[in-house]
C-alpha positions as CSV (number, residue, x, y, z in Angstrom):
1,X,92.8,96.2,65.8
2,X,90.2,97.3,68.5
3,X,91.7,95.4,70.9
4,X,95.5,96.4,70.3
5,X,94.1,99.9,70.6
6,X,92.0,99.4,74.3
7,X,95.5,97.6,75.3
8,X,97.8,101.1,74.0
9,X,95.5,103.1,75.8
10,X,95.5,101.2,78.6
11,X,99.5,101.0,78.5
12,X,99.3,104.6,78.2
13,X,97.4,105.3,81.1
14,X,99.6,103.2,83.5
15,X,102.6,105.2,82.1
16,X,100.8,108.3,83.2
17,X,100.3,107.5,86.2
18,X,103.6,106.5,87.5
19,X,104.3,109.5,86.0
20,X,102.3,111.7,87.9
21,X,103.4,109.8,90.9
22,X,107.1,111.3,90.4
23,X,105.3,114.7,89.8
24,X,103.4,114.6,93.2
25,X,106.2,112.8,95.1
26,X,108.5,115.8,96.2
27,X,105.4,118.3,96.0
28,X,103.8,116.5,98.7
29,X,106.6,115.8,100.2
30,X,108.2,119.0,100.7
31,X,104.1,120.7,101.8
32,X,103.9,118.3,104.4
33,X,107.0,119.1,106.1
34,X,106.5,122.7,106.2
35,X,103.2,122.0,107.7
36,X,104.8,119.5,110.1
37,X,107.4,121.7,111.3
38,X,105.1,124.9,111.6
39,X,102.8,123.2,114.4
40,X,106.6,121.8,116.0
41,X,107.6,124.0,118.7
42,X,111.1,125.2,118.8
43,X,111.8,123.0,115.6
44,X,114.7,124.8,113.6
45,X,114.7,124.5,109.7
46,X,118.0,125.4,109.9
47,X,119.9,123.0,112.8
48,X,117.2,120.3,112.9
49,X,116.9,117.4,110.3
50,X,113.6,116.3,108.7
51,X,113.6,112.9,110.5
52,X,113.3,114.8,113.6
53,X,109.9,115.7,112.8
54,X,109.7,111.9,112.5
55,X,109.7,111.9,116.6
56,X,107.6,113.7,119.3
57,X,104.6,115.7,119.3
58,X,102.7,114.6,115.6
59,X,105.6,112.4,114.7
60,X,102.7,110.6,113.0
61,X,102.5,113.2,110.3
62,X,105.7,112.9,109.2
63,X,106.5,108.8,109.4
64,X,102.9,109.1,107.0
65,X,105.0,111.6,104.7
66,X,107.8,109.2,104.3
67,X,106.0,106.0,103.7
68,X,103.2,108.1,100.6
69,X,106.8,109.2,99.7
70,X,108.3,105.7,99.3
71,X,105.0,104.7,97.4
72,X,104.8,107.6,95.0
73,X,108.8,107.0,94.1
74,X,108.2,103.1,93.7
75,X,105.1,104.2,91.1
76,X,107.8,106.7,89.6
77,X,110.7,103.4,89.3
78,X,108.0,101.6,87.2
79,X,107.2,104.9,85.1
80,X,111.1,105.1,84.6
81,X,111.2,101.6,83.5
82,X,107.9,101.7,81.2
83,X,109.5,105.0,79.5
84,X,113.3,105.1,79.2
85,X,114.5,103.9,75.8
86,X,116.1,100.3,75.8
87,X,115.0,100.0,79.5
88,X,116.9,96.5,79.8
89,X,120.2,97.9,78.9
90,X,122.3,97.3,82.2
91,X,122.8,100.9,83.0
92,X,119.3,102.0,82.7
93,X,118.2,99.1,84.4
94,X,120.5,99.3,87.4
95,X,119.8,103.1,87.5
96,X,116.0,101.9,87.7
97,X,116.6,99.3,90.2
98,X,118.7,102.1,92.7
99,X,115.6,104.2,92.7
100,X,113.3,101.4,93.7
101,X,116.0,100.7,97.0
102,X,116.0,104.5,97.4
103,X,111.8,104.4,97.2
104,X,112.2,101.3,99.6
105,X,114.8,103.3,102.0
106,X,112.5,106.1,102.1
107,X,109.4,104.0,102.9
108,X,110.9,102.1,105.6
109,X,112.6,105.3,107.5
110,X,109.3,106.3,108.4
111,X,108.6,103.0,109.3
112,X,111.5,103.2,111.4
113,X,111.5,106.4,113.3
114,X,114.8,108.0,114.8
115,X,113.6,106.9,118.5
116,X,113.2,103.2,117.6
117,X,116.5,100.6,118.4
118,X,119.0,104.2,119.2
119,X,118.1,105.3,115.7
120,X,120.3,102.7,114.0
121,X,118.0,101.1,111.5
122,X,116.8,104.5,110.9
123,X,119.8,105.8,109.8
124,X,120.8,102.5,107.9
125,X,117.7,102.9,105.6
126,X,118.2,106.7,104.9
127,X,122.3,106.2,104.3
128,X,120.8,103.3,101.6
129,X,118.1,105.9,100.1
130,X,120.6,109.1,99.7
131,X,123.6,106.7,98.0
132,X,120.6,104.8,95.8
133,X,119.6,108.2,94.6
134,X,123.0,109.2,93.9
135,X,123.6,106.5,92.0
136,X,120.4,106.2,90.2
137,X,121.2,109.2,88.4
138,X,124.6,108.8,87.2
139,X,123.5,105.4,86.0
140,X,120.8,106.7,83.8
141,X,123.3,109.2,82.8
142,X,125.5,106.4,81.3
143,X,122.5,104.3,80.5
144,X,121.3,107.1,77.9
145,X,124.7,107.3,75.9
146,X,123.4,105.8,73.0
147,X,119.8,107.5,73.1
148,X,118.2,109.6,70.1
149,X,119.9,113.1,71.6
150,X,117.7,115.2,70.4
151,X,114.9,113.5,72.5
152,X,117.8,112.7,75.7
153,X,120.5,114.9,75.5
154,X,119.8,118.0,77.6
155,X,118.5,115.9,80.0
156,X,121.2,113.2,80.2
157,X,123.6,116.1,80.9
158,X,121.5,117.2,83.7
159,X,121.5,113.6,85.3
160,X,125.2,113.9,85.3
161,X,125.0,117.2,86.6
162,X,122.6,116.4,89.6
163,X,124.2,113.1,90.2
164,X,127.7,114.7,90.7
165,X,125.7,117.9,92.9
166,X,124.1,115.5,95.1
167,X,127.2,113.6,96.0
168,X,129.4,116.6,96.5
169,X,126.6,118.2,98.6
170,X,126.6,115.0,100.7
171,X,129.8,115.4,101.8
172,X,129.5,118.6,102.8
173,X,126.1,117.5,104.8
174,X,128.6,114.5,106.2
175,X,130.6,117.5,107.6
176,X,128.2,119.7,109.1
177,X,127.0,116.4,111.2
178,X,130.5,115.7,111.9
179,X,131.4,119.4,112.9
180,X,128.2,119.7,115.0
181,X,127.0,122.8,112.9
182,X,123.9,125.0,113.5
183,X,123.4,124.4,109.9
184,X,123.3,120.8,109.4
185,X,119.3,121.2,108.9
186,X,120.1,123.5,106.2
187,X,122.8,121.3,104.5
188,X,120.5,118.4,104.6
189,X,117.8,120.5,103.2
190,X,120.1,121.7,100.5
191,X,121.1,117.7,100.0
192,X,117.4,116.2,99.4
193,X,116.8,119.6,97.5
194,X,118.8,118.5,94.2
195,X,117.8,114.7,93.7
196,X,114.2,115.9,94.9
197,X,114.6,118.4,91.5
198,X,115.8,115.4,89.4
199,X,112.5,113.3,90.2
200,X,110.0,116.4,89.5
201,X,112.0,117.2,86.2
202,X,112.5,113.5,85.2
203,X,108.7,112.7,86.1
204,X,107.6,115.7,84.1
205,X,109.8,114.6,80.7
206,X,108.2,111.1,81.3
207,X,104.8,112.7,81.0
208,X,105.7,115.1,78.2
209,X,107.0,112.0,76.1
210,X,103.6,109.8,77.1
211,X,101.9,112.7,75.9
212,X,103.7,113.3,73.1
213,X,102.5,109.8,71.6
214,X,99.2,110.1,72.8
215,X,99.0,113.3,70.1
């Protein structure tokens, strides 16, 4: 009995930590990039991508930001997995496997800066990370169908909503590159804003349920 009790504990504090990774993920994220474009002269927030800050003077800070980033998600995939009910249901467990590729996108753009091979295997990796995420979400939307709603149901409708958010505001980020806006910064900012939400909130329910059978 001892034994099965050190092992639930122990099972328990894994869960909470990947967790906690998808908690800190966008946090840290989203601080170092204010602090990386405040020492960038002439960077723009509102015309210049993240990934530029990815090149130039303290490039360093960011490729950094995007690799922790690509870690912290990864630790957040096995959280998802460890948590979501009837995590081998082939929804749930594509949508888990799409946010690992999107962690693995993530990590590798900053391993991959926009000034290495004419930006090409840059780009490949974030175009893989923004449709993983997009799909990630839509499949744990279908995956929790059949989940007690009480526990599920608020949040699977917010899945679907997010999901169908983050393509739509895609688009409109594939037309502001397209067009040449001023605001393409912007539109990418308001892109990674919604699926960046979706981690915090879907980390946070994780650690509320781990919690909940801790009590």
């Amino acid at each position: 009995m001892t034994n099965e009790i050190e092992t639930d504990i122990k099972t328990q504090n894994r869960q909470r930590f990947f967790a906690l990774c998808g908690i800190i993920a966008p946090i840290l994220f989203l601080l170092v990039v204010i602090v990386a474009s405040l020492i960038r002269p002439g960077y723009s927030q509102t015309f210049n991508f993240i990934s530029d800050l990815g090149v130039g003077p303290y490039a360093v800070i960011q490729n950094i930001n995007f690799i922790i980033f690509g870690l912290l998600s990864m630790g957040f995939a096995l959280g998802l997995r460890a948590t979501l009910p009837a995590p081998h249901g082939r929804a749930l467990k594509a949508g888990i496997w799409f946010v690992i590729i999107f962690s693995l996108g993530i990590l590798f753009a900053g391993f991959f800066p926009e000034d290495y091979l004419s930006q090409v295997p840059h780009n490949l990796v974030s175009a893989l990370a923004f449709v993983s995420i997009i799909a990630a979400q839509l499949l744990i939307w279908r995956g929790l169908k059949n989940a007690d709603s009480a526990v599920w149901g608020n949040y699977r409708k917010y899945s679907l909503i997010s999901g169908l958010l983050t393509f739509l505001l895609l688009i409109l980020l594939r037309v502001a590159i397209s067009t040449g806006s001023d605001y393409q910064g912007a539109a990418q900012r308001a892109f990674l804003a919604v699926p960046w939400i979706w981690i915090e909130i879907t980390a946070l329910k994780l650690y509320s349920l781990i919690k909940g059978q801790v009590e």
